[in-house]
Every structure is written in structure tokens, then in C-alpha cells.
C-alpha positions in Angstrom: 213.2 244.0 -31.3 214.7 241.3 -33.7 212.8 238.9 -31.2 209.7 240.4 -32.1 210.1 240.8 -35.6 211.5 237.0 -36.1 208.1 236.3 -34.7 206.1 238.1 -35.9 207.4 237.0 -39.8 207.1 233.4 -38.5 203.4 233.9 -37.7 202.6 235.6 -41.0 204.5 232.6 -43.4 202.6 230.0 -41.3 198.8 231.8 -41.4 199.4 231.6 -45.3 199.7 228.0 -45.2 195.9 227.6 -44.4 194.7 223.8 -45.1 191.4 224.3 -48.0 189.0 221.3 -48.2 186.5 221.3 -51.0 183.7 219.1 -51.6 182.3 219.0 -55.4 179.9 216.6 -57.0 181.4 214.4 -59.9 181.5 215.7 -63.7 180.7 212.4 -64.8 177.6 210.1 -63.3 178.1 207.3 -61.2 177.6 204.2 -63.2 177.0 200.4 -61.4 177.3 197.4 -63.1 175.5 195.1 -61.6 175.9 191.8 -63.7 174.1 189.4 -61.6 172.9 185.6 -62.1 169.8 184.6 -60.5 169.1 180.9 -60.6 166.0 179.2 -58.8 165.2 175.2 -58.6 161.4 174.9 -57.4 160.5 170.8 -56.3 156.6 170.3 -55.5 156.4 167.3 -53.7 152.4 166.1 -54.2 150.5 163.5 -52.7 150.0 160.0 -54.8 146.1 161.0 -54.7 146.9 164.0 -56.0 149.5 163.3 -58.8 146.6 160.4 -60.6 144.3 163.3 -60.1 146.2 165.4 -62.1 147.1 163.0 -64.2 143.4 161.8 -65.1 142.4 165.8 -65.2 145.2 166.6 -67.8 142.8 169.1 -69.5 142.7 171.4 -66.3 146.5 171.9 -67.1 
């Protein structure tokens, strides 16, 4: 009988112990600070033809 009752208290202290998980969305927004540096180097290579026809047409550009 003690048998059983040992048990029986050892089952009821462990069920208490019962793991919770809880998922909850953030009280404050999600801020990201993106500081980002974009840098671009653009070379035209153009024909000689070309370059003295844009040099005698400088009035197009």
C-alpha cells in the first residue's frame, strides 16, 4: 500500500511540472539599419570616328 501511494505522489509532483512554450509578437517594432555604400565607376570606351564626331557635334551634348 505504501508502494502505491509513493507512486502515486511521485506521478502527481511530476504532471505539475508541465514544460509551457509561448509564442508572442514583440512590444517594440523590428527596426534595420541598413547603412549601405553604393559606389559605381562607368568607362565608355568609343571609337576614334566616334569621339571627333562628338567632338565636332558638341551642341548635341
Amino acid at each position: 500500500m505504501k508502494v502505491v501511494l509513493v507512486v502515486l505522489m511521485a506521478v502527481s509532483a511530476l504532471s505539475g511540472c508541465v514544460p509551457r512554450i509561448e509564442v508572442a509578437a514583440p512590444k517594440e517594432p523590428i527596426t534595420i539599419n541598413m547603412n549601405v555604400r553604393i559606389e559605381h565607376e562607368i568607362m565608355i570606351k568609343a571609337d576614334k570616328d566616334v569621339e571627333a564626331l562628338l567632338r565636332s557635334r558638341s551642341d548635341v551634348f
